[in-house]
TIVEXTI-412370 format. One line per 4 residues: their letters; for each residue x, y, z of C-alpha. Coordinates in Angstrom, 3 decimals, always signed. Layout:
% TIVEXTI-412370
a	X:Y:Z ~ ...;
% end
This chain:
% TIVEXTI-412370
xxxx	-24.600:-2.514:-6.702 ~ -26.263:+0.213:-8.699 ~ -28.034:-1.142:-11.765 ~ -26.883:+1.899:-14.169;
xxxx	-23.574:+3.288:-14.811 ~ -22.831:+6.876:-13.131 ~ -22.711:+10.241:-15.512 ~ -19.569:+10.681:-17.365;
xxxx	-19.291:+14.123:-17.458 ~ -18.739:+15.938:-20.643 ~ -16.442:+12.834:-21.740 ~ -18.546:+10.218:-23.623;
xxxx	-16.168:+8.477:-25.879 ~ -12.835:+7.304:-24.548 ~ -10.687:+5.252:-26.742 ~ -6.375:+4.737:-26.706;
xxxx	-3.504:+5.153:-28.854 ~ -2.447:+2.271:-30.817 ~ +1.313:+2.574:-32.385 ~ +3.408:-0.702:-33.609;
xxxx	+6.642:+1.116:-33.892 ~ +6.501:+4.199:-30.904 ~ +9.735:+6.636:-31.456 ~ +10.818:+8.752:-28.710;
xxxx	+10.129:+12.124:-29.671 ~ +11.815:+14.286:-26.901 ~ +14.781:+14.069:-24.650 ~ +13.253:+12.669:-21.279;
xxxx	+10.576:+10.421:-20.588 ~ +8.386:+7.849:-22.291 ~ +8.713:+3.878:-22.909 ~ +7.911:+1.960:-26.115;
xxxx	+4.963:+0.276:-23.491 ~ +3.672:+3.685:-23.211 ~ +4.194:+5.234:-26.569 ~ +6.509:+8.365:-25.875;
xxxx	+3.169:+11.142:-26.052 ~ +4.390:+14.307:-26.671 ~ +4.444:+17.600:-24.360 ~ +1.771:+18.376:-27.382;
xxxx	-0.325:+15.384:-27.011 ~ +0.262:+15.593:-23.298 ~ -1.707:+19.184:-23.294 ~ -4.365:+18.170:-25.845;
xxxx	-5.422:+14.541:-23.606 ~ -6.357:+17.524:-20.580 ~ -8.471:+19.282:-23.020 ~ -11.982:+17.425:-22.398;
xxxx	-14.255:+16.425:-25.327 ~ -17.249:+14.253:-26.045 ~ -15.079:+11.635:-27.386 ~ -10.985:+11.202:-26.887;
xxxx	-8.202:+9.103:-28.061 ~ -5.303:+9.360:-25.326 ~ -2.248:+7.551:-24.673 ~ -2.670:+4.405:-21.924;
xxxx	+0.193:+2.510:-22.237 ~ -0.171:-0.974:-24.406 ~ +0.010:+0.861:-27.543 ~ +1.498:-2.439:-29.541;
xxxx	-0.478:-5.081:-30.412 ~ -4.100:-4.850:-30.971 ~ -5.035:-6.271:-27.643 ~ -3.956:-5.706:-24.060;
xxxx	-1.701:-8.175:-22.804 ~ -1.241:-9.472:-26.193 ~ +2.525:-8.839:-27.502 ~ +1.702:-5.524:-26.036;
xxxx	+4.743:-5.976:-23.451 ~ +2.892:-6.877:-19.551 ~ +1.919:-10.207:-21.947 ~ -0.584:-12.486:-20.448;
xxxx	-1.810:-15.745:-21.271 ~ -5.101:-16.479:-23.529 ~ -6.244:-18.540:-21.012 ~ -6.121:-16.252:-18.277;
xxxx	-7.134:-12.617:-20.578 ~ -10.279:-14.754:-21.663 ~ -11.188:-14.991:-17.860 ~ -10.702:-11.770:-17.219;
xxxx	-13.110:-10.410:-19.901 ~ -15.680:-12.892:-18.235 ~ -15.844:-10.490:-14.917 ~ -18.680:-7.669:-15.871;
xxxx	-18.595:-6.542:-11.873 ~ -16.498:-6.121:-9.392 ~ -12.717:-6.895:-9.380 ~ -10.251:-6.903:-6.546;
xxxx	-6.898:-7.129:-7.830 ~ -3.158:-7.112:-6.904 ~ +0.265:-7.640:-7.973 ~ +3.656:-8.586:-6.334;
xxxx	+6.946:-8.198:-8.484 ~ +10.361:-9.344:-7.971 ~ +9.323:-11.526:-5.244 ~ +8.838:-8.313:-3.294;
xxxx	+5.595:-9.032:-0.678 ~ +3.928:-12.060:+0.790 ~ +0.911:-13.270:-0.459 ~ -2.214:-11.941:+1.603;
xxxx	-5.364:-14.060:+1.414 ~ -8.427:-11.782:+2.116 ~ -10.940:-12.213:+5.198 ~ -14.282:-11.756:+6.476;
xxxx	-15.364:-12.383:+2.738 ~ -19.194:-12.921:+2.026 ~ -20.839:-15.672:+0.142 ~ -21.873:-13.240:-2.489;
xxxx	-18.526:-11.558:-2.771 ~ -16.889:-15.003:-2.842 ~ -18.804:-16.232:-6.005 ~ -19.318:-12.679:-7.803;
xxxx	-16.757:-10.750:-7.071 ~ -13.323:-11.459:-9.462 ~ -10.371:-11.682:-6.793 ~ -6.728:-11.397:-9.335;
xxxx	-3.080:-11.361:-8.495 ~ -0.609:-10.024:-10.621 ~ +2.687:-11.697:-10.654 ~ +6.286:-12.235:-12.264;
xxxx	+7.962:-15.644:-13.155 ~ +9.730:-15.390:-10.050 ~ +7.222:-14.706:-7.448 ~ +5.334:-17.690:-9.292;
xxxx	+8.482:-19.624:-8.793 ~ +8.066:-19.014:-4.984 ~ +4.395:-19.360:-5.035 ~ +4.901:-22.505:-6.218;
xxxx	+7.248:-23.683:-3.710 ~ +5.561:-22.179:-0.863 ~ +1.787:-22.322:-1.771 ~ -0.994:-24.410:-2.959;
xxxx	-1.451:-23.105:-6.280 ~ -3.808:-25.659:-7.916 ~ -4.286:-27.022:-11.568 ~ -6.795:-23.743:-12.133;
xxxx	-4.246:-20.944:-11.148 ~ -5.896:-20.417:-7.617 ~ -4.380:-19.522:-4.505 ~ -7.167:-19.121:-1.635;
xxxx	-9.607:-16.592:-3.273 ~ -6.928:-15.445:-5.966 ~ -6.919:-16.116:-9.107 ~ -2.702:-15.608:-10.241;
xxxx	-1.843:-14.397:-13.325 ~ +1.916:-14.535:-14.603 ~ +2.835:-11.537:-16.508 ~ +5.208:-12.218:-18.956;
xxxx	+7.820:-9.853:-21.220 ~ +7.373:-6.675:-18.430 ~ +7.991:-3.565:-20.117 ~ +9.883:-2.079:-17.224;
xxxx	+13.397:-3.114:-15.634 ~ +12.026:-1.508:-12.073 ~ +9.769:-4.018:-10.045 ~ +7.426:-1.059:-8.766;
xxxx	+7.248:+0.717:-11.960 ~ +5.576:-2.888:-13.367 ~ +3.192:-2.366:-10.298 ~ +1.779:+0.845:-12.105;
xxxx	+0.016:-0.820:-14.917 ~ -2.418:-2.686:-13.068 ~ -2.905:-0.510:-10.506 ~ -3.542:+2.406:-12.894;
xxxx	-4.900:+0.689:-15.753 ~ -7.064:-2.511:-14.374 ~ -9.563:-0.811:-17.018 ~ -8.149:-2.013:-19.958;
xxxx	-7.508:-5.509:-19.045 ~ -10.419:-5.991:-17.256 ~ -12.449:-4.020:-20.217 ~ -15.977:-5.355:-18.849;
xxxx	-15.382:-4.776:-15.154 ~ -17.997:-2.122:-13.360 ~ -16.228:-1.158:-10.427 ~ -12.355:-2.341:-9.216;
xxxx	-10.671:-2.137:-5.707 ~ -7.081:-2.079:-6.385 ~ -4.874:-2.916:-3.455 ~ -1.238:-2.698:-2.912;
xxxx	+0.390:-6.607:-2.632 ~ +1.804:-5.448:+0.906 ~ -1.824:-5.475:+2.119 ~ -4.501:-7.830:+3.747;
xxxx	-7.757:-7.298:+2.922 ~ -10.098:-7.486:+6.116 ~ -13.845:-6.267:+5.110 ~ -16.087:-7.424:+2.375;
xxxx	-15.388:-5.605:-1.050 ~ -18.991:-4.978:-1.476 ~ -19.031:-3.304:+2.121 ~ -16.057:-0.746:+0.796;
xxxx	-17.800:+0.075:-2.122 ~ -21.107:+1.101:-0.390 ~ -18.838:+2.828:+1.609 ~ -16.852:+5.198:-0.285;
xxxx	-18.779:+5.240:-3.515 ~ -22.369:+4.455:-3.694 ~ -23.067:+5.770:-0.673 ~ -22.296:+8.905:-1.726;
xxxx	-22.723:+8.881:-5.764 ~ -19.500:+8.548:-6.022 ~ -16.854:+7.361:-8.993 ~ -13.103:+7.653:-7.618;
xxxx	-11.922:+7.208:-3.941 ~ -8.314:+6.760:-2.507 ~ -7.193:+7.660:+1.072 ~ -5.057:+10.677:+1.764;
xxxx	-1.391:+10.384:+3.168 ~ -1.935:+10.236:+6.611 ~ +0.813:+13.159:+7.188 ~ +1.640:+14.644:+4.012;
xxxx	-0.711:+17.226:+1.899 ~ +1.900:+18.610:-0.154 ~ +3.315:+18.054:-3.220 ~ +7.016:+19.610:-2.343;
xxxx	+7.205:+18.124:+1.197 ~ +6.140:+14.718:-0.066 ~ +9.160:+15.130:-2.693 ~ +11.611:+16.264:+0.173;
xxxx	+9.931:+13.216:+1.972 ~ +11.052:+11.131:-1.200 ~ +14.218:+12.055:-1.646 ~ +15.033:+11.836:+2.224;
xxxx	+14.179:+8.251:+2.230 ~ +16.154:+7.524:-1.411 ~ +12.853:+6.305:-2.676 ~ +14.435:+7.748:-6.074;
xxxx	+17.273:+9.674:-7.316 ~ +17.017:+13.533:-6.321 ~ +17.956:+15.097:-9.546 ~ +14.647:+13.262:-11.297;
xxxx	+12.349:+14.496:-7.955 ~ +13.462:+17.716:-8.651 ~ +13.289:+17.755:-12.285 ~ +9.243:+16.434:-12.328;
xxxx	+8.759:+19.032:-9.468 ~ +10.339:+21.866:-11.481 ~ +8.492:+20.726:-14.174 ~ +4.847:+20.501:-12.058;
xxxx	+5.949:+24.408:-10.454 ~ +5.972:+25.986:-13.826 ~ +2.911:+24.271:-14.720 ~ +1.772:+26.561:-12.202;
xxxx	+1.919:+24.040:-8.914 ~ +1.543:+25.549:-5.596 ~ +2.234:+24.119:-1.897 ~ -1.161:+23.314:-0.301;
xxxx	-3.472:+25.323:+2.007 ~ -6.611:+26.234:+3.032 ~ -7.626:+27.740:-0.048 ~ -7.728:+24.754:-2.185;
xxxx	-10.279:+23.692:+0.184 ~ -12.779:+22.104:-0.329 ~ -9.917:+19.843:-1.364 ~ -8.505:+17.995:+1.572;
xxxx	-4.961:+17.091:+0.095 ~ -2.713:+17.148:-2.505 ~ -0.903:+13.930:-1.715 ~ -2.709:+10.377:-1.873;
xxxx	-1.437:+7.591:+0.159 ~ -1.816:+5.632:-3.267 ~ -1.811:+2.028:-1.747 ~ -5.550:+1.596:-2.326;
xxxx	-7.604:+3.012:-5.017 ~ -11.726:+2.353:-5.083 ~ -13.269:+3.314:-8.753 ~ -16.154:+2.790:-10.979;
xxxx	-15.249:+2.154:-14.600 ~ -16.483:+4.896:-17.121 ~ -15.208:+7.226:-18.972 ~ -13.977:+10.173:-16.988;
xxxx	-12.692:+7.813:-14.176 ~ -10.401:+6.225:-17.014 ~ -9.018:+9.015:-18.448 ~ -7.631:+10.102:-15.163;
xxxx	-6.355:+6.800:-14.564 ~ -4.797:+7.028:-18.197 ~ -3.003:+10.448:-17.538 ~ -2.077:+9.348:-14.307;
xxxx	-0.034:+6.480:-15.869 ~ +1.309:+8.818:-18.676 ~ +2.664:+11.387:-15.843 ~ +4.481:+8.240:-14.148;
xxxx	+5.555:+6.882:-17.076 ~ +7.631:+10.507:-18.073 ~ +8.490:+11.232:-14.800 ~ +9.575:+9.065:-11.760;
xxxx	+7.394:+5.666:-10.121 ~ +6.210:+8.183:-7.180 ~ +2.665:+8.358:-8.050 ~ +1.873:+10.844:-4.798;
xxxx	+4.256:+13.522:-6.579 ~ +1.787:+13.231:-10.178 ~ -1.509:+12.868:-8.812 ~ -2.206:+16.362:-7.765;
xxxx	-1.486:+17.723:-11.213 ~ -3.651:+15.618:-13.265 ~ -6.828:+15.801:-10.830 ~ -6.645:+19.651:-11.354;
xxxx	-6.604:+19.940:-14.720 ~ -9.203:+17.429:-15.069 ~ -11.484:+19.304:-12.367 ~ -10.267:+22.526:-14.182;
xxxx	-12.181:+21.497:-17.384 ~ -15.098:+19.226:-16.152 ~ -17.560:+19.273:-13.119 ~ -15.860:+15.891:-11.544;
xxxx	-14.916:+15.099:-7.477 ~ -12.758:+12.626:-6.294 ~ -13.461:+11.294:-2.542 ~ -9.879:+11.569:-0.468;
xxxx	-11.469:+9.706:+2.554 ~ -8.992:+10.001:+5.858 ~ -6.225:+7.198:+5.653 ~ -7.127:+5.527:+9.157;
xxxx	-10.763:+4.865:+7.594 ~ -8.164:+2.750:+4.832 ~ -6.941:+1.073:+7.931 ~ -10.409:-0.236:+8.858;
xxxx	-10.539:-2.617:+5.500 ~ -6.916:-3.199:+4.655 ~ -3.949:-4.437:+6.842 ~ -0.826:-3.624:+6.328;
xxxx	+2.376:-6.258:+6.433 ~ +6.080:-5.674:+5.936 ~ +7.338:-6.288:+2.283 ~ +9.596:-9.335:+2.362;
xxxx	+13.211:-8.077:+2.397 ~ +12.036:-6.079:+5.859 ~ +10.715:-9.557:+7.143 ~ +14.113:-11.350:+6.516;
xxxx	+15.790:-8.540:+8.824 ~ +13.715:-8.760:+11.283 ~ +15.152:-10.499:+14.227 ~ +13.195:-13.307:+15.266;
xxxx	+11.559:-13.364:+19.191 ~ +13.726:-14.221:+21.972 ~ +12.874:-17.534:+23.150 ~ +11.763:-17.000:+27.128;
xxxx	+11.986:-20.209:+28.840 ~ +9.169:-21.331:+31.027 ~ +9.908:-23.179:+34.757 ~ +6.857:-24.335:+36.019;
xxxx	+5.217:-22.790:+39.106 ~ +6.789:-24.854:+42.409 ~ +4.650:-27.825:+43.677 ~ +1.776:-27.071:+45.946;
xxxx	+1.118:-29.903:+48.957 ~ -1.193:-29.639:+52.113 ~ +1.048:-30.916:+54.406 ~ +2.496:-28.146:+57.420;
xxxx	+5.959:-27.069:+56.423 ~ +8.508:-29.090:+58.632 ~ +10.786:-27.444:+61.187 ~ +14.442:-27.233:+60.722;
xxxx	+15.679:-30.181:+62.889 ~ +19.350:-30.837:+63.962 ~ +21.757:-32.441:+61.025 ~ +23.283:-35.719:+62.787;
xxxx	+26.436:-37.234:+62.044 ~ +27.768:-40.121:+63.442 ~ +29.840:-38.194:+65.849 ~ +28.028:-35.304:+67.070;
xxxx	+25.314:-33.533:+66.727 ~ +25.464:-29.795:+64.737 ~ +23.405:-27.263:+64.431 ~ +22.722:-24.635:+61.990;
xxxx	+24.157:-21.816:+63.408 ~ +21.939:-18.784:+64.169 ~ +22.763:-15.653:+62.399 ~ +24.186:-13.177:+64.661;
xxxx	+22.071:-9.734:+64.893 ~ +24.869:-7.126:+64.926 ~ +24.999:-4.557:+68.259 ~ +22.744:-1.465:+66.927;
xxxx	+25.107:+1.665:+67.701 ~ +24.555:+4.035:+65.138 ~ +21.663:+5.542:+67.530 ~ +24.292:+6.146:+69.968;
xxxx	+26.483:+7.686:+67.585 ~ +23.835:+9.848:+65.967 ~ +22.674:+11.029:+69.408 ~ +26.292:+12.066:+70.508;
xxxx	+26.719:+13.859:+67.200 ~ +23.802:+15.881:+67.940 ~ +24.253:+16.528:+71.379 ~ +27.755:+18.017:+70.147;
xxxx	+26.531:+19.621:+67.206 ~ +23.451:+21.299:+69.253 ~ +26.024:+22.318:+71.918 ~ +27.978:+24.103:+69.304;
xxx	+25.679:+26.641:+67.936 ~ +24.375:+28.303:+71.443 ~ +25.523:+31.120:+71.915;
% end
């Protein structure tokens, strides 16, 4: 791990909105979690300064997780602000994956490294029932955390605010590896990092989709697959176009892709790094949960102001450290395997096979009666046919 934090560029300074009583200021968008920012504010937090104050959701209370809405227990916030590294973290809601445990995990990782799962009151309920979760929160290598009062109704809309904001509960952390609760992770954390940040200098790394790059297919894509209602795809798309959003080519290059696959995100923690993060949360909190169809748009304008790359690394390296499962309700409709029965093989002796002998009965003797070989005539037949067929054609 480097022993210095990277360069923020230009941005020094980053601290959030605070507002006890948020009030919806226009007619779409916006939740009282993340304070209903203003097309005006919106345009100002893209203007980059030495020091900023931006909207980043929690804006009650004057702690996160504290009657801020995504509430978490003392116990468990005064943990968190014990992890000054590296965090790994996760969330399930609604019940909606299965539990991973991570593998191939190092000594070093296992006692340094703060592993934290995310989770409602009722995927605790089925932890509980299912799982060891012992007297110190602790499943395997994860430490769960029950969120309490979520500020969304939607389960994946809850997954946003720790994947896009592990910053501000985890205000000490260095570096985070977020991962998606559908996946397993396979290879070391510190082994990623090196990898796809300090290998490189980097500060921000998530995988491209593996066939998307655009922004409008990826919202077709969407709205094939009902992911969310087609009237609010098209409305943040509209929106994006007039903004001045264009479909991808070659000439954005050296920019790879406008379209993330989003399930795992690799960042260092300072100040540039959170901002996006921030804006990226605003964007899904206005628009729809489809973080692929926002991302684009804030990593421009950011780039546009400051001297700032993001790494979109190719998604099968993703698929060398993290394994993908089904999310549960695909699992329950999975037929299970067909059962194949097994015969054993037949029993093997030394002994010379016996000959058929004669089946006696008290009266006579029988035989097995030989099976009959049937007179072979269709040579005849074929010959005849040909002699005729040959005598027909002479002339």
């Amino acid at each position: 791990m480097p022993k210095i934090p990277s360069t923020s560029p230009v941005l020094e300074n980053l601290t959030f909105v605070q507002d006890e009583n948020p009030v919806r200021k226009e007619l779409f968008g916006g939740s009282d979690f993340g304070g209903y920012p203003s097309l005006q504010q919106r345009n100002a937090s893209y203007d980059i300064k030495e020091s900023m104050n931006v909207h980043c959701g929690f804006v009650k209370g004057l702690k996160p997780g504290r009657q801020t809405g995504f509430d978490i227990d003392d116990a468990d916030l005064s943990e968190m602000e014990q992890c000054r590294g590296v965090v790994v973290a996760s969330a399930i809601f609604g019940n909606y994956d299965i539990l991973q445990q991570p593998k191939n995990i190092s000594d070093a990782a296992k006692t340094n490294v703060c592993f934290y799962m995310f989770v409602d009151e009722k995927t605790e309920s089925y932890i509980k029932n299912s799982s060891a979760l012992n007297d110190i929160k602790k499943v395997g290598l994860w430490r769960v955390v029950v969120i309490r009062n979520l500020p969304y109704a939607d389960a994946r809309r809850n997954g946003k605010v720790p994947k896009l904001l592990l910053h501000r509960i985890f205000p000490n952390a260095r570096y985070s590896l977020w991962i998606d609760g559908k996946l397993e992770l396979v290879v070391d954390p510190y082994q990623v990092l090196e990898r796809f940040l300090w290998r490189n200098g980097g500060t921000f790394a998530i995988s491209r989709h593996y066939r998307r790059f655009d922004v409008f297919e990826e919202a077709e894509a969407n709205k094939a697959a009902g992911k969310y209602s087609n009237a609010s795809i098209d409305s943040q798309v509209e929106f994006y176009k007039e903004e001045g959003l264009t479909p991808y080519s070659v000439a954005k290059l050296p920019i790879t892709s406008d379209v993330p696959e989003g399930c795992v995100i690799i960042r260092e923690h300072i100040p540039i790094t959170n901002l996006f993060t921030c804006l990226w949360f605003n964007e899904v909190d206005r628009f729809t949960s489809r973080d692929q169809l926002s991302f684009s748009t804030v990593r421009d304008k950011i780039m546009e102001k400051v001297n700032w790359r993001l790494n979109m690394f190719k998604d099968c390296e993703r698929r060398n450290f993290v394994v993908q499962a089904y999310h549960r309700d695909l699992l329950e409709h999975i037929a299970p395997p067909i059962a194949t029965a097994l015969h054993p093989p037949p029993i093997l002796t030394k002994e010379r096979p016996v000959k058929s002998s004669p089946v006696i009965t008290t009266n006579r003797v029988e035989r097995t009666p030989a099976r009959k070989t049937p007179p072979r005539r269709g040579k005849e037949r074929r010959s005849r046919r040909h002699r005729k067929i040959t005598a027909g054609t002479r002339d």
